[in-house]
N, C-alpha and C positions, 0 to 999 in steps of 0.2 A: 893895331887892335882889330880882332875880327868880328865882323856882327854874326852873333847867331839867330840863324835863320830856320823859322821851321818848315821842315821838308814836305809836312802835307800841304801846309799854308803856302807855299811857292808851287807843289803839285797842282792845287786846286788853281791859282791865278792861271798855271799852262794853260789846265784843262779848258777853261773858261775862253782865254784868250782863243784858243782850237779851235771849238766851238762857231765863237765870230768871225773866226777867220774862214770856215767852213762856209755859214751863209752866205758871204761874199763868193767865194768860187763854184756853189750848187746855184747861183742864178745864173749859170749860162747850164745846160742841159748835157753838155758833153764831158762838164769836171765832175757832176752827181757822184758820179761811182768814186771817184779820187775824194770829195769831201766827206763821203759816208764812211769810204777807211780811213782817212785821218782822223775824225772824231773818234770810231772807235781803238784807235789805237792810243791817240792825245790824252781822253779822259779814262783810260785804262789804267795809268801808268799810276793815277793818284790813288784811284780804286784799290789797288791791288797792296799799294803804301798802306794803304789802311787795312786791310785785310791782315796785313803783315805784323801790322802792331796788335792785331787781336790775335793774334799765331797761338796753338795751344801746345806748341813744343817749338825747340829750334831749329830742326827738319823744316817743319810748317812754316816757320819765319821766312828761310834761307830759299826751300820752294817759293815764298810770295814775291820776294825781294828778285827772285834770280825770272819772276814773268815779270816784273815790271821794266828789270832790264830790257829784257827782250822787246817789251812795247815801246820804251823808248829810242828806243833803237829800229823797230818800226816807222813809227810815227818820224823821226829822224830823214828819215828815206821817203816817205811820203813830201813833206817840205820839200826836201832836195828836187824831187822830179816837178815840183808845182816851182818852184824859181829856175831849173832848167829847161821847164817848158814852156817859159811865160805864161802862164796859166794868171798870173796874180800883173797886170798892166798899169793900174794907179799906185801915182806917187807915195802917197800915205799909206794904202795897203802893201806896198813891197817893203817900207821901213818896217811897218810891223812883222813882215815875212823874213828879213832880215834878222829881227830880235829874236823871231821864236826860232832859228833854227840856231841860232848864238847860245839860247836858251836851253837848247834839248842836247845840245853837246853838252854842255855845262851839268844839264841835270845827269846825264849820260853818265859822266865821271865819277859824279857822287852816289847817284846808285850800284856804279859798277864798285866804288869801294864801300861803300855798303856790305857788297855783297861777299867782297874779300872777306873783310875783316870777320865778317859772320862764319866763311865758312873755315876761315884761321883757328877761332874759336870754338868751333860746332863741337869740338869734343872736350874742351875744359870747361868742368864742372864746374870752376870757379867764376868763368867769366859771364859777365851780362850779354844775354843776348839781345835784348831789343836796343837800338839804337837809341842813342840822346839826339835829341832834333833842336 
């Protein structure tokens, strides 16, 4: 059985988790620049989910859906270079740096089919375009 999960609902916890994980690495003065694009990239991706569901065509959807990929997949790469930089040194903050980047593959997958499926669709007139979350 599989739980369904809603997509903004799981966007927003990244975002947030980002976020914290961001304050931690902008107190030392040399990650600043690295914490201010992971936030904007991290809480982007939920942004842009929601945008998507207010889409006033399915162009407009498959547009929103297909930047959010992109930020995740950003954001993705920002993690990456903060655990192969050491940048993140406490126990407890590198579990959590371990989860979110577990996390943004994960979301990674499901927005890139997302984005499939949308644009499989994009010309039959029968099919729904906004996604069931």
């Amino acid at each position: 059985m599989t739980k369904n999960i809603d997509i903004h609902d799981r966007l927003l916890k990244f975002g947030i988790r980002i976020v914290m994980l961001s304050r931690i690495l902008a107190k030392q003065l040399e990650n600043r620049s690295i914490a201010d694009q992971l936030i904007r990239s991290g809480t982007s991706v939920g942004a842009n989910m929601q945008e998507a569901d207010a889409a006033s065509s399915k162009r407009d959807f498959i547009n929103k859906v297909n930047i959010s990929k992109k930020e995740i997949q950003e954001t993705n790469y920002w993690l990456k270079i903060i655990d192969g930089a050491k940048l993140i040194n406490n126990e407890n903050n590198m579990l959590e740096l371990g989860q979110l980047l577990a996390e943004s593959e994960e979301l990674k997958r499901i927005i890139g089919a997302i984005l499939f499926r949308s644009k499989e669709n994009q010309y039959n007139t029968n099919a729904k375009w906004k996604y069931i979350s």
